[in-house]
C-alpha positions in Angstrom: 116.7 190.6 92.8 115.2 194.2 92.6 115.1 196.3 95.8 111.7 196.0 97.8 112.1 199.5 98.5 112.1 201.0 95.0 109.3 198.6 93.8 107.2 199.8 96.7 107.5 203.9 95.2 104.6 203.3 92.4 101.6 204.0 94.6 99.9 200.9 92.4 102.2 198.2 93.7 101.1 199.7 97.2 97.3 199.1 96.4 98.6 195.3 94.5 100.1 194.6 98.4 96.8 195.7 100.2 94.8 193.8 98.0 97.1 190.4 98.4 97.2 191.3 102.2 93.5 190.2 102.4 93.6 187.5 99.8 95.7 185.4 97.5 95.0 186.5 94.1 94.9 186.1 90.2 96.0 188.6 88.2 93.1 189.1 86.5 91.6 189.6 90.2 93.9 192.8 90.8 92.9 193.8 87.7 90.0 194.3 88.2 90.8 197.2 90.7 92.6 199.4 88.4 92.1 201.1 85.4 95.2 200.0 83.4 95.8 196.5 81.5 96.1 193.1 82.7 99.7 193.1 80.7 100.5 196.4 83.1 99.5 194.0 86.2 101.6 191.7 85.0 104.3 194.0 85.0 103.8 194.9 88.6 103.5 191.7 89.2 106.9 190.8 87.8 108.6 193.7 89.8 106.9 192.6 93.1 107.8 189.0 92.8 111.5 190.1 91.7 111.3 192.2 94.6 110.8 189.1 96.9 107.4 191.3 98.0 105.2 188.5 96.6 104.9 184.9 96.1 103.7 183.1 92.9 102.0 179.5 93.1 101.3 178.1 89.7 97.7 176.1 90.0 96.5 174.3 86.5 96.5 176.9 84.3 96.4 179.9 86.7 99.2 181.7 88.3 97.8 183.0 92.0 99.7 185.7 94.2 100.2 186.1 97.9 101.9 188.7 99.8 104.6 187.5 101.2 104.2 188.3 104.7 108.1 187.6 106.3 109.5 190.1 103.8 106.5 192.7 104.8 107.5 191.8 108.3 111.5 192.3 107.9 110.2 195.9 106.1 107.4 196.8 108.8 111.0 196.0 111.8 112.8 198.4 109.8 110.3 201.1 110.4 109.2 200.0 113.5 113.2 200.5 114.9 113.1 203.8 113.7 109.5 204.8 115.5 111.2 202.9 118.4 114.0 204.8 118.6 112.8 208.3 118.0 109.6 207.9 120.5 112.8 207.1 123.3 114.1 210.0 122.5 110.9 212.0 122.8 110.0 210.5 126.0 114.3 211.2 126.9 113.5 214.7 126.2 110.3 215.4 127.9 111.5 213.9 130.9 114.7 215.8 130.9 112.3 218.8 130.4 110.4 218.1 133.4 113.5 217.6 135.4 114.6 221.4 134.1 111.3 222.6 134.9 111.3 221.6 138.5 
């Protein structure tokens, strides 16, 4: 499995996420938003699903793609615990400023 954090660094794989965040998709669908090949979706494709970012469902002949929204979570907590932590100690320090002040 290839780290979620790497395959997120290509600024197309970011728009491939947004896209599959409103709607399951084909490839040829997310295709049609770029200006590069349907073999170079692929590609992204493969890194984001080896990545654990997306899901693949096979339907007949088609192969449709889905963000897969507990990994986004466990990445979105990671941030969010670093926000978390550094707006308690902003609102530590101002406080403590306040107290000085007085």
């Amino acid at each position: 499995m290839e780290s979620p954090w790497k395959a997120i660094s290509d600024s197309s794989r970011r728009k491939i996420l947004l896209l599959l965040k409103e709607r399951d998709m084909t490839p040829t669908e997310i295709s049609k938003h770029f200006q590069f090949s349907l073999p170079a979706v692929s590609i992204h494709l493969r890194i984001l699903k080896n990545s654990d970012l997306i899901l693949e469902q096979k339907v007949g002949k088609n192969r449709i793609y889905s963000l897969n929204k507990e990994k986004a979570l466990e990445m979105m907590n990671f941030f969010a615990g670093m926000w978390d932590y550094n707006l308690k100690s902003l609102k530590e320090f101002l406080e403590n400023q306040k107290v000085v002040k007085r």
